[in-house]
PAKOL-72139 format. One record per residue: residue in one letter; x, y, z of N, C-alpha, C in turn. Coordinates in nm, 3 decimals, padded with zeros to 5 digits. Example, Ala and Ser with C-alpha at 12.3 -4.5 7.8 and 13.67 -1.06 7.14 Angstrom:
2
R, A, 01.319, -00.569, 00.780, 01.230, -00.450, 00.780, 01.320, -00.330, 00.780
R, S, 01.285, -00.225, 00.708, 01.367, -00.106, 00.714, 01.290, 00.003, 00.787
//
This chain:
124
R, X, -00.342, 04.320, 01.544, -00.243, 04.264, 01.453, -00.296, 04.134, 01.396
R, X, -00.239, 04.090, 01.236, -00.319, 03.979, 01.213, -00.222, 03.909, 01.172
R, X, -00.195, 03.770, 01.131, -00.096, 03.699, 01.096, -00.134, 03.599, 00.997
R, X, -00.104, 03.572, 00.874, -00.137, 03.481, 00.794, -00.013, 03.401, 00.767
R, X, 00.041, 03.326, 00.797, 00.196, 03.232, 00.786, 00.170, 03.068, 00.813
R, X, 00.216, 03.021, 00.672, 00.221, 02.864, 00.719, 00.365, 02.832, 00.666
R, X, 00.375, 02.755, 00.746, 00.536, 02.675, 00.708, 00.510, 02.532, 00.716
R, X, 00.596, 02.491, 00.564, 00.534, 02.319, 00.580, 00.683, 02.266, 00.505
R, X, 00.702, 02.151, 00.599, 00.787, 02.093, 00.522, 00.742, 01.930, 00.468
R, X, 00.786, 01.928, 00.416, 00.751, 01.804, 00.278, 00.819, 01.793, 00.182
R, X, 00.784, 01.625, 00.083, 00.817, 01.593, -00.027, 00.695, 01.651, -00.174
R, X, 00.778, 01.679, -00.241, 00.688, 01.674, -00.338, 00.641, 01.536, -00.428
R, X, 00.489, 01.583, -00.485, 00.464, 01.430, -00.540, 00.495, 01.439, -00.669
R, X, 00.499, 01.538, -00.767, 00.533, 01.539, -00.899, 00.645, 01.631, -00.935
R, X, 00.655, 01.668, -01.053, 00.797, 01.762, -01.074, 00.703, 01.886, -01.068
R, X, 00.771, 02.003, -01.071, 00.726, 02.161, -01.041, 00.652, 02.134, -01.194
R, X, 00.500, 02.264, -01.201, 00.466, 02.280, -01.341, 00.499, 02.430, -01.344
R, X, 00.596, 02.500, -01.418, 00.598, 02.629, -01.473, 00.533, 02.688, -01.605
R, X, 00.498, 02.823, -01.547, 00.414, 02.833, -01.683, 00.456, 02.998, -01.675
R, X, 00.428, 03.045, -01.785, 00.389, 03.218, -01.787, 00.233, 03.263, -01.783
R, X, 00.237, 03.342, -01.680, 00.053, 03.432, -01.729, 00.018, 03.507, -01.877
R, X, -00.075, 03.532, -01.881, -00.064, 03.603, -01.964, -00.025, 03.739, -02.015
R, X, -00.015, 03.813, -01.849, 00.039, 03.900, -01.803, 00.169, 03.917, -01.797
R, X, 00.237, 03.794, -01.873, 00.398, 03.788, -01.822, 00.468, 03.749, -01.756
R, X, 00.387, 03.681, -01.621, 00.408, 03.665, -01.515, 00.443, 03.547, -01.467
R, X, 00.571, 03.500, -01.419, 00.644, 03.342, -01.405, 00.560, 03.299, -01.320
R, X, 00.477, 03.216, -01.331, 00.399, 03.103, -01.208, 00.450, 02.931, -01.181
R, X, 00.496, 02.922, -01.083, 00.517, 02.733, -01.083, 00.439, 02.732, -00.977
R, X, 00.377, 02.579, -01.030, 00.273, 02.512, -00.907, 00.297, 02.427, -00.862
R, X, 00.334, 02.366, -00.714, 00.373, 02.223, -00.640, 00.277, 02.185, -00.610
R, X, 00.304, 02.072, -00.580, 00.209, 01.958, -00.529, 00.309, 01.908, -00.329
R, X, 00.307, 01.978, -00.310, 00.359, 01.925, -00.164, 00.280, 01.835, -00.072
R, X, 00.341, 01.711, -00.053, 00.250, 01.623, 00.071, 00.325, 01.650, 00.234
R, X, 00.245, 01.670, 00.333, 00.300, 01.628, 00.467, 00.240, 01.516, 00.505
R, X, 00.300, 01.488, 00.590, 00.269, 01.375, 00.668, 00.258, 01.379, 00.819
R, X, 00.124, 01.339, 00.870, 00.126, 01.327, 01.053, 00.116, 01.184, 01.084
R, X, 00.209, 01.152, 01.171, 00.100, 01.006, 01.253, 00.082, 01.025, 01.386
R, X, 00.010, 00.929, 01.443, -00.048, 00.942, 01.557, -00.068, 00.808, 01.603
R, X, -00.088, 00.772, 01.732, -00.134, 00.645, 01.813, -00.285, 00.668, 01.846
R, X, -00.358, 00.538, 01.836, -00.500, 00.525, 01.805, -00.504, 00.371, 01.863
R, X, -00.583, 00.345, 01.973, -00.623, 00.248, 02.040, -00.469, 00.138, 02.029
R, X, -00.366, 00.221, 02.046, -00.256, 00.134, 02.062, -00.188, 00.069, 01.931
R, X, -00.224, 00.161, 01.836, -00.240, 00.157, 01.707, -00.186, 00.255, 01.637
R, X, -00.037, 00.295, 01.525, 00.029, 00.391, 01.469, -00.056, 00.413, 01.335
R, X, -00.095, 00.528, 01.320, -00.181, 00.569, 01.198, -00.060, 00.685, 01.170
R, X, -00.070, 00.709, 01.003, -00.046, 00.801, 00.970, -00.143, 00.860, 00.870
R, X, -00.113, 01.024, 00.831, -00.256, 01.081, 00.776, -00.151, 01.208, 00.647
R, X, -00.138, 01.158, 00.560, -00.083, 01.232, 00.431, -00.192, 01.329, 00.368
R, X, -00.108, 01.503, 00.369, -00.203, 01.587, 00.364, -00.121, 01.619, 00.250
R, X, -00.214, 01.711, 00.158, -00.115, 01.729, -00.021, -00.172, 01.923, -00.029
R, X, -00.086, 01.967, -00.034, -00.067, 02.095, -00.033, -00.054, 02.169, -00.178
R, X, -00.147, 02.235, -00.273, -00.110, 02.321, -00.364, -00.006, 02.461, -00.345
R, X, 00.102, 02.419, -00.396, 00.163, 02.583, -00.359, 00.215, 02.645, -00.485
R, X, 00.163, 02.796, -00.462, 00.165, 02.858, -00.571, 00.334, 02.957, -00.539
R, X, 00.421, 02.995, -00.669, 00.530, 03.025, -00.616, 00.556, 03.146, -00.768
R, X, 00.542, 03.279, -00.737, 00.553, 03.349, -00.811, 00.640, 03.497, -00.904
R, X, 00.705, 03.511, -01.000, 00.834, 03.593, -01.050, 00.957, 03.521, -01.024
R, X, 01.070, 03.557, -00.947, 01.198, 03.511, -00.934, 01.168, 03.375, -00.846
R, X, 01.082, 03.359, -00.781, 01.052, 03.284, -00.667, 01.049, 03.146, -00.752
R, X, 00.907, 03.209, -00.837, 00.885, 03.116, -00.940, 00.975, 03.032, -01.041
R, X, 01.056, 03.095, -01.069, 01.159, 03.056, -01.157, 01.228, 02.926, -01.042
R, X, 01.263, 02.985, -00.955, 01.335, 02.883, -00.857, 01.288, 02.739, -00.815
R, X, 01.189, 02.773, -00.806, 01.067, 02.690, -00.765, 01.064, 02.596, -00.890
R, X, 01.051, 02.622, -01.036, 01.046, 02.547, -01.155, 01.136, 02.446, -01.135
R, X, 01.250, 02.445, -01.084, 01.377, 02.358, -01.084, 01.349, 02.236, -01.032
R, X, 01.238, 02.214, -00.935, 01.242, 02.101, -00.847, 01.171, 01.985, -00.910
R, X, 01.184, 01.873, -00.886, 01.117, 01.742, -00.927, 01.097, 01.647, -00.842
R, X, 01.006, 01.581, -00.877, 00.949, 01.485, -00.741, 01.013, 01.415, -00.649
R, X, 00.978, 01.415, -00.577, 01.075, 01.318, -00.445, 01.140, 01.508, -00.391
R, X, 01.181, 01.564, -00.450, 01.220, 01.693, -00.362, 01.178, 01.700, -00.224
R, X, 01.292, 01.731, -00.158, 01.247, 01.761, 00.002, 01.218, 01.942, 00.048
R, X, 01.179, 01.966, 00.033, 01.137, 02.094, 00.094, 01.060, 02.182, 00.192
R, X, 01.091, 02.309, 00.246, 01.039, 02.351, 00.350, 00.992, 02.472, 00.233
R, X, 00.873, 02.531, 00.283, 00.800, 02.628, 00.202, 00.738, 02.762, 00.327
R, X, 00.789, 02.835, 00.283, 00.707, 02.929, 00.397, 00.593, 03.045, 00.314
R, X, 00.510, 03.084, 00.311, 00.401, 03.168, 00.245, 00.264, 03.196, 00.371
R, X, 00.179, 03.245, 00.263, 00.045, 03.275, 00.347, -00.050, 03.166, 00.283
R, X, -00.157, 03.141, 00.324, -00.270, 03.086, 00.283, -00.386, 03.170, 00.190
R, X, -00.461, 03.069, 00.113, -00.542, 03.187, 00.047, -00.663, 03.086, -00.006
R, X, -00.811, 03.110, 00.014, -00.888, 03.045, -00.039, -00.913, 03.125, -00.173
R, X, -01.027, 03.017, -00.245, -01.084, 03.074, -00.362, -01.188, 03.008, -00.405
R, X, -01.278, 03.033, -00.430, -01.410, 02.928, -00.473, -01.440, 02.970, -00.653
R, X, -01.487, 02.884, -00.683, -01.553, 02.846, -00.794, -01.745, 02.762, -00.846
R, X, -01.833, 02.777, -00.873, -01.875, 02.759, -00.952, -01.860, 02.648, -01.054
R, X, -01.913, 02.520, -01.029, -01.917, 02.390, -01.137, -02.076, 02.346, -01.175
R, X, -02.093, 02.230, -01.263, -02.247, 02.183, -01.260, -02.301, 02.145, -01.096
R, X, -02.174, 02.093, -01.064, -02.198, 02.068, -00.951, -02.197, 02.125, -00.838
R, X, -02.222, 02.261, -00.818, -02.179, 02.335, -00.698, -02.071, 02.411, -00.710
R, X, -02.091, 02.484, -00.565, -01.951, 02.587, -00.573, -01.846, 02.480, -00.487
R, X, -01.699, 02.499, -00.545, -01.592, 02.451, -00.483, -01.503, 02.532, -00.448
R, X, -01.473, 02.511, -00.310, -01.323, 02.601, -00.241, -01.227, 02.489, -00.258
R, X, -01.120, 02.570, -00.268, -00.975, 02.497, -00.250, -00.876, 02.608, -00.215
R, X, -00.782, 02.553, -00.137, -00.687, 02.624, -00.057, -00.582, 02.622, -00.135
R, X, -00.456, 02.777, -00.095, -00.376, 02.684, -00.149, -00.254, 02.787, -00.082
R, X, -00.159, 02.741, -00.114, -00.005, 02.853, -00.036, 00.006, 02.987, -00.181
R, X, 00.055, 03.056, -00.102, 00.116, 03.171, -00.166, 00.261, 03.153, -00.138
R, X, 00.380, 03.110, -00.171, 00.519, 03.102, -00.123, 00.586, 03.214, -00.084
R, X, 00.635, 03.214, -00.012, 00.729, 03.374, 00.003, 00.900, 03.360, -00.010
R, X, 00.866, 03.198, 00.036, 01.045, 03.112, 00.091, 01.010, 02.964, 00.048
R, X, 01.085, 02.923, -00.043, 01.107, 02.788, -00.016, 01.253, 02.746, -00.006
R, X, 01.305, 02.679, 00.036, 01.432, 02.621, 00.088, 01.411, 02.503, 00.033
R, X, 01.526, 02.432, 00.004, 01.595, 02.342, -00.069, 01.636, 02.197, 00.081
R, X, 01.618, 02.107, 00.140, 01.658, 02.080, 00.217, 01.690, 01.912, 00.204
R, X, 01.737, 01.927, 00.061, 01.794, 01.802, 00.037, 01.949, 01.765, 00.089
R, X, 01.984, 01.694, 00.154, 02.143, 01.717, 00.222, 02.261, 01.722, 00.076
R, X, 02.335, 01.817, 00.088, 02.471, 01.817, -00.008, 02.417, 01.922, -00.117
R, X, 02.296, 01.945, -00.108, 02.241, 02.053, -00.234, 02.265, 02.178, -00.175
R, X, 02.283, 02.280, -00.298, 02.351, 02.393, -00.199, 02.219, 02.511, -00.209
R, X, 02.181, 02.571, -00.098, 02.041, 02.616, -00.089, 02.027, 02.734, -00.138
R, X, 01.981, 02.750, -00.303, 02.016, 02.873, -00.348, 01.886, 02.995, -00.341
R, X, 01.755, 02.913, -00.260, 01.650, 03.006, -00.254, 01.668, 03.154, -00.219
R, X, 01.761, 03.221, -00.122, 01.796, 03.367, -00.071, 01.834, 03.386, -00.184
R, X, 01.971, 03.365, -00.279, 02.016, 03.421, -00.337, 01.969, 03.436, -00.460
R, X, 01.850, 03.412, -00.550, 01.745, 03.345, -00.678, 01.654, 03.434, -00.648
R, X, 01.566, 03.484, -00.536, 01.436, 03.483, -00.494, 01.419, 03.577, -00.372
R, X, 01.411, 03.715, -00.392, 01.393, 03.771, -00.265, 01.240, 03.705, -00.187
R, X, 01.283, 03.744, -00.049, 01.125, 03.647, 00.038, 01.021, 03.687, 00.037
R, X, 01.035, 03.856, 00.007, 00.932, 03.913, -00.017, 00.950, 03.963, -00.140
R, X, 00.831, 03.879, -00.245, 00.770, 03.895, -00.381, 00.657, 03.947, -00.416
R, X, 00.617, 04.058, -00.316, 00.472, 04.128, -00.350, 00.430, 04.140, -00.437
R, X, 00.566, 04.261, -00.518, 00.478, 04.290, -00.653, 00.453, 04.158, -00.796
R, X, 00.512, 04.070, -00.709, 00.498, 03.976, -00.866, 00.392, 03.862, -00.831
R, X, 00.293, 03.874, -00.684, 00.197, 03.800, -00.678, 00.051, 03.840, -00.721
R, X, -00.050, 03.769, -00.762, -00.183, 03.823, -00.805, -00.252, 03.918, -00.672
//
């Protein structure tokens, strides 16, 4: 059995970018940061990690709504991809969404009802 699942909760740093493919296809892209800290020689560090998440069809649409400072929990799979520059090949990671939730207090959490969790056919 294999398992590909990350769940992250975070703020976002900018507003959602929505776009269409050319295929038709609703895409919004986040910018999600987490945050860890830790104690270090008696010493509180913290370490801000920034997450691309890709959120696609009805999902997508939902996903368009949000703007920075948003609090959210995101659940999807992971997915690399490399590229080819002058400079070398580059990987970058990024989420596939399946769920994102709304978890701003008093907002009413309309991700189930917008966005089934599973969006197969409308991902690349």
């Amino acid at each position: 059995m294999y398992l590909n699942h990350v769940a992250l909760i975070g703020f976002l740093g900018s507003d959602a970018e929505g776009k269409t493919t050319t295929n038709g296809k609703s895409l919004t892209t986040l910018s999600l940061a987490t945050k860890t800290s830790f104690v270090r020689d008696g010493k509180r560090h913290e370490r801000t990690e920034w997450h691309r998440i890709q959120a696609w069809g009805k999902l997508g649409n939902y996903a368009a709504r949000f703007r920075k400072g948003a609090h959210v929990c995101v659940h999807g799979e992971l997915r690399s991809r490399g590229y080819t520059t002058d400079g070398g090949t580059v990987n970058t990671y990024e989420i596939i969404a399946s769920a994102i939730l709304n978890l701003r207090a008093g907002q009413r959490n309309t991700a189930a009802a917008d966005a089934p969790v599973d969006d197969q056919e409308e991902r690349p």
